[in-house]
One Martini backbone bead per residue (centre of mass of N, CA, C, O) as a GRO file, in nm:
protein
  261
    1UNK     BB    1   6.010  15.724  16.016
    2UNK     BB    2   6.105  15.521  16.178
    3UNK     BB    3   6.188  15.417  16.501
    4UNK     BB    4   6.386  15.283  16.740
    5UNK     BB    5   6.257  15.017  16.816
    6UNK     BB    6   6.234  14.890  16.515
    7UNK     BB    7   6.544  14.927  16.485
    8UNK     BB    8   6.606  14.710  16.646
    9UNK     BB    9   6.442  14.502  16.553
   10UNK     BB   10   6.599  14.466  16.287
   11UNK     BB   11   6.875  14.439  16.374
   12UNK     BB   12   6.821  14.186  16.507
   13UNK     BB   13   6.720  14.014  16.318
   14UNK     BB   14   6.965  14.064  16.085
   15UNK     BB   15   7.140  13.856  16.295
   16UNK     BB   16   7.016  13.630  16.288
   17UNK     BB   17   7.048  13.603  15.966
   18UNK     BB   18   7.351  13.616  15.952
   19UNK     BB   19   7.408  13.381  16.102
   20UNK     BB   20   7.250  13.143  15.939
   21UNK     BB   21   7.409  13.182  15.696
   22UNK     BB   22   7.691  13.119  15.833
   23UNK     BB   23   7.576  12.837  15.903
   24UNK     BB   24   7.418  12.705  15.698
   25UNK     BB   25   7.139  12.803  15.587
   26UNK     BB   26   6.878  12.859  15.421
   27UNK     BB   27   6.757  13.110  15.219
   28UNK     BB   28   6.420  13.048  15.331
   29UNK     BB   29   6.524  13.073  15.680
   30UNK     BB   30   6.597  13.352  15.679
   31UNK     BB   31   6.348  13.542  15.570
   32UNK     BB   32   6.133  13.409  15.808
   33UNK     BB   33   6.309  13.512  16.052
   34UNK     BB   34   6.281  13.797  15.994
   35UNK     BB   35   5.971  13.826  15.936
   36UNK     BB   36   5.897  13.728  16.213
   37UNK     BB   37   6.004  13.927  16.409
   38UNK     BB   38   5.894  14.174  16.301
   39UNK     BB   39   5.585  14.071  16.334
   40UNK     BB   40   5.584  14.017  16.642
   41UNK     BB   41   5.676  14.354  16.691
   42UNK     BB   42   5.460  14.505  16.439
   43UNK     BB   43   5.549  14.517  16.211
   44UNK     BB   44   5.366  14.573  15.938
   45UNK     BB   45   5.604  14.579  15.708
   46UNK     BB   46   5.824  14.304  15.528
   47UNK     BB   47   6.108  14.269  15.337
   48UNK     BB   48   6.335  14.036  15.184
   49UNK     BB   49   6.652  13.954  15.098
   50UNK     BB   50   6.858  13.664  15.034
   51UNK     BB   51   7.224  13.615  15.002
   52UNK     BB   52   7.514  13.483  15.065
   53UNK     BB   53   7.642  13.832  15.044
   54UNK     BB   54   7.326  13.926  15.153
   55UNK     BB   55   7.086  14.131  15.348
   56UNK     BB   56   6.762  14.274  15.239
   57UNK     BB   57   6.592  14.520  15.443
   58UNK     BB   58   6.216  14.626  15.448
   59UNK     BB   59   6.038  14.857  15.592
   60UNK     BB   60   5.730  14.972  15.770
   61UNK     BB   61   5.510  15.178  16.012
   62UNK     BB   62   5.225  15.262  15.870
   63UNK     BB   63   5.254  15.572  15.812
   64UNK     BB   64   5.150  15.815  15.612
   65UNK     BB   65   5.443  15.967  15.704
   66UNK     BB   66   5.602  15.748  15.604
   67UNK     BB   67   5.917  15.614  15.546
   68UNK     BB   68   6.089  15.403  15.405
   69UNK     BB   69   6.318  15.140  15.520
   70UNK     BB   70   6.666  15.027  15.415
   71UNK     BB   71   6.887  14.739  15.485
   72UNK     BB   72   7.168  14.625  15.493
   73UNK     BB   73   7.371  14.313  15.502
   74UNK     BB   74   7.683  14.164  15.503
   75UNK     BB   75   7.834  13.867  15.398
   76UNK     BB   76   8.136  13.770  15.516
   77UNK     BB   77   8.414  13.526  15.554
   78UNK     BB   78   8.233  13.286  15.512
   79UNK     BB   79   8.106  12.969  15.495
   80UNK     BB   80   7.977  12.761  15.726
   81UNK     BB   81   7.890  12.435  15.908
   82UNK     BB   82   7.626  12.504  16.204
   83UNK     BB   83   7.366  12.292  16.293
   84UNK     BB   84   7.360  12.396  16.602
   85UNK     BB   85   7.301  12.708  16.547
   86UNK     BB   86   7.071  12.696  16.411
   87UNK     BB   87   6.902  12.552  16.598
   88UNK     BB   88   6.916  12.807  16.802
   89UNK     BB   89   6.790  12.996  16.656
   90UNK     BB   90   6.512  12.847  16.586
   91UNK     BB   91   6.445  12.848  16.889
   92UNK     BB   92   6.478  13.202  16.949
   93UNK     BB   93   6.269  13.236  16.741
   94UNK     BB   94   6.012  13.121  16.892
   95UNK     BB   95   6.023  13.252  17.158
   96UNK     BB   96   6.017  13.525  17.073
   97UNK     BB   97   5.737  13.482  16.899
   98UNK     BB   98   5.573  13.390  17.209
   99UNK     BB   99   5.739  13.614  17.384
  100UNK     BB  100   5.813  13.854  17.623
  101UNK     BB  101   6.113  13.894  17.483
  102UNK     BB  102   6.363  14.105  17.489
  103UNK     BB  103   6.570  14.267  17.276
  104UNK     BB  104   6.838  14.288  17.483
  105UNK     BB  105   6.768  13.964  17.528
  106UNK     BB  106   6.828  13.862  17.230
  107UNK     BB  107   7.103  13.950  17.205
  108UNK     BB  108   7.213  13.799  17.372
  109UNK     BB  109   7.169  13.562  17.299
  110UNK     BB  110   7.291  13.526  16.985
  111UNK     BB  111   7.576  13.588  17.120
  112UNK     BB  112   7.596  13.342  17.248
  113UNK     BB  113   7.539  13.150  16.979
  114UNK     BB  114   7.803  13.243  16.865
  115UNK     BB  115   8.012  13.135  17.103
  116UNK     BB  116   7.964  12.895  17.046
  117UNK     BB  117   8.183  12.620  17.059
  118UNK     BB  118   8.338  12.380  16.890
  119UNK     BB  119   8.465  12.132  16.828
  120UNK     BB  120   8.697  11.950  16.944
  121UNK     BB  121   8.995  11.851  16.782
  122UNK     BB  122   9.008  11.557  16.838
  123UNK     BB  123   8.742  11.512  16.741
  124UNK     BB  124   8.743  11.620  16.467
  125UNK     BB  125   8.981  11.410  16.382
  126UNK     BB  126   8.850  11.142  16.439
  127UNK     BB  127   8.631  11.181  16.235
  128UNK     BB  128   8.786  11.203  15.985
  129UNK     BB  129   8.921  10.926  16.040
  130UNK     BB  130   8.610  10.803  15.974
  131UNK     BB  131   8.561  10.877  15.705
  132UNK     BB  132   8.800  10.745  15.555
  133UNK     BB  133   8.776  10.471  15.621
  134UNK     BB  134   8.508  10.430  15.513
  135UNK     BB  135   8.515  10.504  15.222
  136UNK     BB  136   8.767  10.326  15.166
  137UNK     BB  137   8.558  10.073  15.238
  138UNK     BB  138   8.356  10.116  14.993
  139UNK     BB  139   8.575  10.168  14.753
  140UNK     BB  140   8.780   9.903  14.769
  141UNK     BB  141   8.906   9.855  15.065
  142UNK     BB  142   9.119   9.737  15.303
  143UNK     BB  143   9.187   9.748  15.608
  144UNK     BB  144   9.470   9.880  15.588
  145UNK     BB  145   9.357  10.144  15.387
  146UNK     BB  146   9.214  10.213  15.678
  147UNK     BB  147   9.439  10.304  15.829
  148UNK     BB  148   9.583  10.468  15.665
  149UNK     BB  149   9.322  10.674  15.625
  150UNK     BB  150   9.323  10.769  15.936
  151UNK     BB  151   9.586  10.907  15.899
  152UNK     BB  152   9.582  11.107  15.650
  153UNK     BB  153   9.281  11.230  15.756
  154UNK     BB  154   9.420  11.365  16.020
  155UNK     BB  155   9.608  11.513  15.865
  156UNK     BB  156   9.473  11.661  15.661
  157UNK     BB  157   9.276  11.819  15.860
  158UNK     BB  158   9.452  11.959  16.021
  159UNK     BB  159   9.588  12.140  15.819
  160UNK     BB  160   9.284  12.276  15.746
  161UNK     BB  161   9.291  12.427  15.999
  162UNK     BB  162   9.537  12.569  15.981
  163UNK     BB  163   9.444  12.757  15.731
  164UNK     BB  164   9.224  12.858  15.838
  165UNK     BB  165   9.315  13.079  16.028
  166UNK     BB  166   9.463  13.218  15.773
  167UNK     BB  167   9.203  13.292  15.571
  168UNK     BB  168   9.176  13.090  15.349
  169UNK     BB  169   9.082  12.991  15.038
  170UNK     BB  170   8.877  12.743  14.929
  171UNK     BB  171   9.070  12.652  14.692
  172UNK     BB  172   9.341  12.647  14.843
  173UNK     BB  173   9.241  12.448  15.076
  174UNK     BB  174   9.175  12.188  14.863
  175UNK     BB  175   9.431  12.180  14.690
  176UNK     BB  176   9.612  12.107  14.934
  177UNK     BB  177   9.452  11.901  15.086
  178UNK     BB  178   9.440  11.714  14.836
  179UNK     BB  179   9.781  11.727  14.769
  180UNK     BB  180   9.830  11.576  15.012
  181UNK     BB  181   9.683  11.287  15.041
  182UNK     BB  182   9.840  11.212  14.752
  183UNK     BB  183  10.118  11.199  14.879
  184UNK     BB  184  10.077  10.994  15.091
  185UNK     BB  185   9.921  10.763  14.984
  186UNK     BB  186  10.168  10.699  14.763
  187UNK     BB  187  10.419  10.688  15.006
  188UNK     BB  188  10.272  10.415  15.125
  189UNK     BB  189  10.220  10.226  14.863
  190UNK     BB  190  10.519  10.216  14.730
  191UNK     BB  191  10.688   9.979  14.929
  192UNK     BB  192  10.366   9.864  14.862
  193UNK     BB  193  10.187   9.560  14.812
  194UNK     BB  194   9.852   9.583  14.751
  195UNK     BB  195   9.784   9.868  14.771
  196UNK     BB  196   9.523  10.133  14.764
  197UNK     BB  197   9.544  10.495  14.681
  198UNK     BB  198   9.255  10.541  14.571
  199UNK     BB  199   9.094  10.466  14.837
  200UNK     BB  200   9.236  10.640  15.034
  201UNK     BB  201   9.186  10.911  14.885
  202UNK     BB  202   8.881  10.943  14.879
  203UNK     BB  203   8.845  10.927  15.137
  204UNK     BB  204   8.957  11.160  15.249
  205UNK     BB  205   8.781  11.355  15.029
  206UNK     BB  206   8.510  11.332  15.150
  207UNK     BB  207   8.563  11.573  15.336
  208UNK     BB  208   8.527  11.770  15.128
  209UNK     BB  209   8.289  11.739  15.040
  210UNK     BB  210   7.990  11.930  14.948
  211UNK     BB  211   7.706  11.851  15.090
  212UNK     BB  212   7.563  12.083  15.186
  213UNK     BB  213   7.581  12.265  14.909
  214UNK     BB  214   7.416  12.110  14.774
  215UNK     BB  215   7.150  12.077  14.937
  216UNK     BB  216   7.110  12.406  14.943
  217UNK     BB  217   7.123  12.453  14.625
  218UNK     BB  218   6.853  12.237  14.560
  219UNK     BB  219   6.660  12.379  14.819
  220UNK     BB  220   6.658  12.647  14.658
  221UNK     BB  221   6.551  12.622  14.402
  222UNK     BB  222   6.288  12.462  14.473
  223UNK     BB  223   6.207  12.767  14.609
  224UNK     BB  224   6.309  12.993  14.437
  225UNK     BB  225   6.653  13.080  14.476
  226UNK     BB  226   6.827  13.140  14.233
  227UNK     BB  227   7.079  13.265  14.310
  228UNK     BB  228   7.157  13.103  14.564
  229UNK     BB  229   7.188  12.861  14.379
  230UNK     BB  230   7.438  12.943  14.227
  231UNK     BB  231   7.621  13.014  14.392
  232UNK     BB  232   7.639  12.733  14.520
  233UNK     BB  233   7.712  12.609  14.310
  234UNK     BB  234   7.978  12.722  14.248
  235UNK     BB  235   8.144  12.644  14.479
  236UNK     BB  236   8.133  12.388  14.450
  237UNK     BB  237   8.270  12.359  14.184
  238UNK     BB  238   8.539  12.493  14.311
  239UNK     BB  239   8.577  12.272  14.497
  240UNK     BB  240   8.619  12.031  14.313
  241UNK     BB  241   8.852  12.191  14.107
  242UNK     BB  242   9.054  12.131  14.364
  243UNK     BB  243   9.062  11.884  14.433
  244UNK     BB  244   9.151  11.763  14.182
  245UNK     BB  245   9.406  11.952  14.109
  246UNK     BB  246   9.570  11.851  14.348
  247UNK     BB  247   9.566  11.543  14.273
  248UNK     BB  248   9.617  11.601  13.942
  249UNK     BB  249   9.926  11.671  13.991
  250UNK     BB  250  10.058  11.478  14.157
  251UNK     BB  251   9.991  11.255  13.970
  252UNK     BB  252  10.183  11.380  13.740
  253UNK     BB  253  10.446  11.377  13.884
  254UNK     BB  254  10.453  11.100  13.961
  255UNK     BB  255  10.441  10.965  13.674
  256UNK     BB  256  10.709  11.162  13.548
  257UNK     BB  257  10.891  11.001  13.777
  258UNK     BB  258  10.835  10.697  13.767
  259UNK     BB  259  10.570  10.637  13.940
  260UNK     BB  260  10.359  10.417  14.072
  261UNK     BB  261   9.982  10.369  13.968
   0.00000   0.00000   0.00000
């Protein structure tokens, strides 16, 4: 059997990655910084395998009377991306293996990482208003219709944190907040000619478009980590699935009623 201080070793290190995973790293970004933790501290063996779902970590004290050990840590609750806290953990994982930062200390150390809070509420919604003017002014839309999609992405943006609180599943969150802006985008333009809704609803959903997802995809096919990669590929698509059928429910029901599209 592993000894107590090994086991602390263990438990840090599958903590590091942990946090990693929840907060958008690479599947093998999580997998180098758990061996390298254990590694640092002795342990001998160390294999890591780790998926969207769950992070599996096989150690061995190296005495011919010892038993392999096995921990498993479920990685549940959805997975966000803050790379912020990436880049914190990625600088704890090298202060550790480089310095004599104890266990407990090490501990203290990720759970303040874990606490860092994110951008202020009207930061986050400024960002998202400035991310769909500048898409609807790329995607053929004029000055006016960029004014109207900073409305527009601040309000459904609200909205998708709203939703956040209360641990929607992201295909339902997706739905709701593309079937809000073109709902939006739509009564906007309705009354006044000239207006183009369809640069407003792309501006604004280019906000949920999973580019780190798509990123993270790639990167790990390319890394040769294939669960990982089809996972977050699923993802994507469902991601993708909801933005569409929110959009394109709203324009069938607005084009039914005699809607000018």
């Amino acid at each position: 059997m592993i000894d107590k201080k090994q086991k602390s070793i263990l438990l840090l290190a599958v903590r590091a990655g942990e946090l990693l995973m929840k907060n958008g790293a690479e599947t093998y970004r999580v997998e180098d910084t758990i061996e390298r933790i254990c590694k640092a501290c002795k342990v001998p063996y160390v294999e890591v395998f780790a998926t969207q779902t769950g992070i599996f970590v096989t150690i061995d004290s190296g005495r011919e009377d010892s038993d392999v050990f096995t921990y498993v840590r479920r990685i549940s609750g959805g997975n966000s991306t803050d790379l912020k806290k990436v880049s914190e953990i990625n600088k704890f994982s090298r202060e550790f293996t480089t310095s004599d930062m104890s266990i407990e200390e090490g501990s203290r150390r990720l759970e303040e990482i874990h606490g860092i809070k994110p951008l202020s509420i009207p930061l986050q919604l400024a960002g998202a208003a400035m991310i769909s003017a500048f898409f609807c002014l790329l995607f053929e839309g004029g000055l006016i219709d960029a004014l109207c999609a900073v409305l527009i992405g601040a309000i459904s943006y609200a909205i998708s944190l709203l939703l956040a609180k209360h641990a929607l599943n992201y295909f339902m969150k997706g739905f709701i907040c593309s079937a809000i802006a073109c709902i939006l985008s739509l009564l906007v333009c309705a009354p006044f000619h000239g207006l183009q809704y369809h640069s407003m609803l792309i501006g604004v959903l280019m906000i949920y478009v999973p580019g780190g997802a798509i990123t993270l995809c790639i990167r790990d096919f390319l890394a040769g980590h294939m669960v990982s990669g089809l996972a977050k590929m699923a993802e994507v698509f469902i991601i993708a699935i909801s933005l569409a059928t929110g959009a394109g429910i709203v324009l069938s029901i607005w084009n039914s009623l005699g809607g000018v599209i």
